[in-house]
C-alpha positions, -999 to 999 in steps of 0.1 A, spaced: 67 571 199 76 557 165 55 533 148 80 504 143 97 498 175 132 476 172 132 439 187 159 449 211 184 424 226 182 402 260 212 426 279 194 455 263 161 448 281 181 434 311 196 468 313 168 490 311 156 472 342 183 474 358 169 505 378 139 482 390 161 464 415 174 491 435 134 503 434 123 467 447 149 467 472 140 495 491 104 480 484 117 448 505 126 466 533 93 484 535 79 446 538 100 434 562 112 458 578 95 483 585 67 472 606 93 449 631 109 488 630 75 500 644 75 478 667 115 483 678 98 519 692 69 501 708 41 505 684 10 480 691 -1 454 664 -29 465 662 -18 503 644 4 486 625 -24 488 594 -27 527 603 12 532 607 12 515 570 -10 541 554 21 559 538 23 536 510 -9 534 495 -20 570 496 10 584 485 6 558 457 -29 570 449 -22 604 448 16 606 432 15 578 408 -13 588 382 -3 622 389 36 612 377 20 595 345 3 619 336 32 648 336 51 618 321 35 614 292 28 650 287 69 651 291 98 651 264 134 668 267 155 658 235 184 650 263 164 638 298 135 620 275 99 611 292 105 589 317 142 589 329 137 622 349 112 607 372 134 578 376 163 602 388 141 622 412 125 596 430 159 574 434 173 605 447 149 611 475 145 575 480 181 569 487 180 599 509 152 586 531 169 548 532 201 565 547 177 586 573 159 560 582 175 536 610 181 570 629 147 572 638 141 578 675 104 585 675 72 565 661 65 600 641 97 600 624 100 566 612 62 572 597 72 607 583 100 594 565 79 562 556 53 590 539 83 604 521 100 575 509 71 562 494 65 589 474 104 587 459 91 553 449 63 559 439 80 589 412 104 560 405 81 532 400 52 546 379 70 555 346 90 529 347 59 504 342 58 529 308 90 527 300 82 491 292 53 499 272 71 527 251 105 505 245 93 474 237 72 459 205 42 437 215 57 407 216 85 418 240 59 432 260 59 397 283 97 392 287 100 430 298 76 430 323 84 396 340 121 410 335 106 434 361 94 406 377 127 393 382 148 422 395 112 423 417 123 396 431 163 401 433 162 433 448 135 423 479 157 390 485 188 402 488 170 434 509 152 407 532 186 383 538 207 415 543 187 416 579 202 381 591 234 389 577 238 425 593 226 411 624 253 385 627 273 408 625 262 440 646 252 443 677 241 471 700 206 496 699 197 530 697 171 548 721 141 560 719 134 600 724 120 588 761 152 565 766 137 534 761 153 506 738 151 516 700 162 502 667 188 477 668 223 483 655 222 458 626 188 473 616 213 501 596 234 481 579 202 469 558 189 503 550 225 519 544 228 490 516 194 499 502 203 534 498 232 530 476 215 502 457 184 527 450 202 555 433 234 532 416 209 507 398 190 536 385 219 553 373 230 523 350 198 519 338 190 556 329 229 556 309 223 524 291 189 529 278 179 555 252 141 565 252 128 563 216 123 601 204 82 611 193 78 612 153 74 647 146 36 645 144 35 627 178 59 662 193 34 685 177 8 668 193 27 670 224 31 707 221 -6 708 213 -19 698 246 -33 717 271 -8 734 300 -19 743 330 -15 729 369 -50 711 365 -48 697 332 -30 664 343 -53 661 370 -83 664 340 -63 636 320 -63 612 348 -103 614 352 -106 620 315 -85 585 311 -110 570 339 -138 573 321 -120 556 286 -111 527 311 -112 499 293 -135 469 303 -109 448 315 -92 475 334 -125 473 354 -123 440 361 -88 436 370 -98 465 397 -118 441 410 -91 410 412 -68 440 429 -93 448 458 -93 415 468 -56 405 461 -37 436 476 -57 442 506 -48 401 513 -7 410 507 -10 444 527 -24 417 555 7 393 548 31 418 551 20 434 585 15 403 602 42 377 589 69 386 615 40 385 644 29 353 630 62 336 630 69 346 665 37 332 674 38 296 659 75 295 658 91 312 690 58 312 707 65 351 716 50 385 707 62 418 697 62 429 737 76 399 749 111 381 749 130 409 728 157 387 715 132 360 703 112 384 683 142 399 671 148 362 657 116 360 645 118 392 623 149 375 606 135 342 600 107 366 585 135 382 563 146 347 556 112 336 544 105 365 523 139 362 508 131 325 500 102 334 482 118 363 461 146 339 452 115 319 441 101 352 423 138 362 400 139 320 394 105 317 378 99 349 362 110 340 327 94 308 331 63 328 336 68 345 298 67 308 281 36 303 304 17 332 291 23 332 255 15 289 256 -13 288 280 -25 331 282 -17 355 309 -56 350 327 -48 318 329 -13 317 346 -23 343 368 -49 319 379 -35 291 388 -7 311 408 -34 333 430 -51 299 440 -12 285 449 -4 316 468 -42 316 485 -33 278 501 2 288 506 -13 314 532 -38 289 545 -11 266 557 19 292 565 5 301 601 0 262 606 32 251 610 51 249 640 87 238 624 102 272 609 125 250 583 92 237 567 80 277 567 97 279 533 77 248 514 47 268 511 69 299 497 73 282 463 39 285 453 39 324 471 71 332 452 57 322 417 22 342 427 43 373 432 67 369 398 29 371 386 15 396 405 43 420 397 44 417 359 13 392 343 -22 416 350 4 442 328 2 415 298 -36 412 303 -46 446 298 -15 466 281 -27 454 246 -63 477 254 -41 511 261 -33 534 239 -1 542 235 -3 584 240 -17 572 276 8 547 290 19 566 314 -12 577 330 -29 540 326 2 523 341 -5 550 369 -44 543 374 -34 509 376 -16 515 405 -48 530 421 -64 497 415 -32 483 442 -30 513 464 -69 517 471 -73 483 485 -44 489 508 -58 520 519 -88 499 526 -70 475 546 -47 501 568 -85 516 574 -102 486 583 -77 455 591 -70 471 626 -104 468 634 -108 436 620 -76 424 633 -87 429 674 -124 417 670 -131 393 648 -96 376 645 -86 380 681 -55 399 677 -43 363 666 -15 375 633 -18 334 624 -54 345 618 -45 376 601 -24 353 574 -50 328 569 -75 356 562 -53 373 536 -50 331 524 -88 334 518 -87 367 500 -62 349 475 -86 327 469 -112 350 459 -91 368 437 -83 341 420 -123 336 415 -125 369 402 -98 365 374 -116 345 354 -143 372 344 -110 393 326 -116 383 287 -88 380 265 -77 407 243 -71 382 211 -53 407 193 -24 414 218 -24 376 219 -18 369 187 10 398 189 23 382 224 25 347 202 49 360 178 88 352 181 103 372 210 127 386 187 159 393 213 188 377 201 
């Protein structure tokens, strides 16, 4: 990239991110939807964790791999990134429209394997975008900007199930004619598949990637080729980890494996403390309790788009290890009282604090560590980062089953209040990341947009 990078303007960094809502929305719908789906064709609770292992190891194995070939890419008309964007939009919005037409457990977790990959191609070099777009003290603003459509696109994707379901009625059946996935169920994902591929589309015709200087394309051409050479650049890129890399790794074990619990269980928990059913039990009280579950996750998004900027002054006054902090330990005792509560209006007071922690979680450990990475590696650091997130859920859909039916007594209240505890610790673990005083200092300038 060029060695001066332009301040750009607020609709010019609103537009290039643009592309992360229709990502984030199919993302929503993975949260809350998906697992109630599981259960719509009789899945137990306790293979929900295995059912989930789609995400995470297509995210381990695609993502680095994506950043990689992305930074080894450059096409003076498609540019670095933008391709990947286009694939994976393509082939998520495909799998979003097949999805609701599952009749089979092994269908809906085929096309879950596939449609995480789509996002995954999408996701990765869009974290690099960032990164190669913006000057260091833009840095915050664009990555909480992500934080934002984060949390646009999974509220609108979790209140789209109460709204669809008001509205549709009716159920498919399963291959063996049992009852299947509710009517209403399609409207959501039908939504989510034109949302995927439009909101990528404006981004990728509104935003220009910044060309390489000549030196920086000769250095390009002077790379290695070959099938295995991104593979070598992603443990090649390991071992230059920075030290703060490491120890965000650790923060991640702790804090993904605890929202990989959330997820899973937050429609089982509410129809346990609020409608005092199960997943096998009255079928149109659970199919309440998945809303409300929509509802509450769309509560805390809302929560996630409101705060996100707020969260850039926060950083630059007070440091991104510190705000990322103080919102793990509110998101830790947000989880410690959620399965507590027998009134499901008071369900969303907790959800503040949760909806700040995730505006964090999805843009504030990039300010931490992005000052350390050098830029011919973006893409392939943004994508080890997302091993640091995808490993701990592979962990969890591994484990958590186990965990889940003997030491927690099947009980999904129990399975939030562990992932409440897990918060906690993460929190712990945050204060051992130093900060990088240089990318501070930068991160302290003016933001420059105008």
């Amino acid at each position: 990239m060029s060695t001066t990078k332009p301040q750009l303007r607020f609709w010019q960094i609103i537009n290039m991110n643009v592309g992360f809502f229709g990502i984030q929305y199919s993302f929503g719908l993975q949260q809350t939807a998906i697992n109630p789906l599981y259960t719509f064709l009789h899945a137990k609770p306790e293979n929900l964790p295995f059912l989930n292992l789609a995400g995470p190891l297509t995210g381990l194995l695609i993502q680095p791999l994506i950043g990689a070939l992305s930074d080894r890419t450059w096409h003076p008309r498609w540019g670095r990134r933008k391709p990947f964007f286009f694939i994976g939009a393509v082939f998520c919005s495909l799998c979003l429209f097949a999805f609701p037409f599952s009749s089979a457990l092994w269908m809906a977790a085929g096309l879950l394997w596939i449609l995480d990959a789509a996002n995954n191609t999408a996701m990765e070099p869009y974290r690099a975008f960032i990164a190669d777009k913006l000057p260091a003290n833009q840095r915050a603003f664009g990555f909480l900007t992500q934080s934002f459509f984060t949390g646009l696109g999974i509220t609108l994707a979790n209140l789209s199930l109460g709204f669809f379901k008001n509205i549709i009625s009716g159920e498919t059946k399963t291959a063996d004619g049992q009852s299947g996935i509710p009517y209403w169920v399609f409207g959501s994902f039908f939504v989510g598949a034109v949302c995927s591929i439009g909101s990528v589309l404006w981004s990728i015709t509104t935003t220009p990637e910044i060309p390489p200087t000549p030196e920086e394309l000769a250095a390009l051409k002077a790379r290695k080729r070959g099938l295995f050479e991104p593979v070598k650049e992603i443990f090649a890129a390991i071992g230059d980890m920075p030290a703060n890399m490491w120890k965000l790794a650790l923060v991640y074990l702790f804090q993904w494996y605890a929202m990989f619990c959330y997820w899973q269980f937050v429609a089982l928990s509410i129809a346990k403390s609020i409608f005092h059913t199960t997943s096998d039990g009255n079928k149109e009280l659970y199919q309440d309790a998945v809303v409300w579950a929509g509802r509450v996750n769309g509560f805390y998004n809302i929560v996630t788009f409101v705060s996100a900027f707020g969260l850039v002054w926060l950083s630059r006054k007070f440091s991104a290890k510190y705000v990322h902090i103080a919102c793990l330990l509110m998101a830790g005792a947000a989880l410690l009282v959620f399965p507590q509560i027998t009134n499901k209006d008071l369900l969303f007071a907790p959800m503040v604090g949760f909806g700040i922690a995730w505006a964090s979680m999805m843009g504030v450990p990039y300010i931490m560590v992005v000052g350390t990475i050098p830029k011919e590696r973006y893409g392939v650091y943004m994508g080890i980062i997302n091993m640091m997130i995808v490993i701990p859920m592979i962990l969890q859909t591994l484990t958590f089953g186990h965990v889940f039916k003997v030491f927690l007594d099947g009980d999904p209240g129990k399975a939030i209040t562990f992932a409440g505890v897990l918060l906690l610790i993460a929190a712990i673990a945050t204060t051992w990341i130093k900060k990088d005083k240089p990318t501070e200092a930068e991160l302290l300038a003016p933001a420059g947009g105008h």
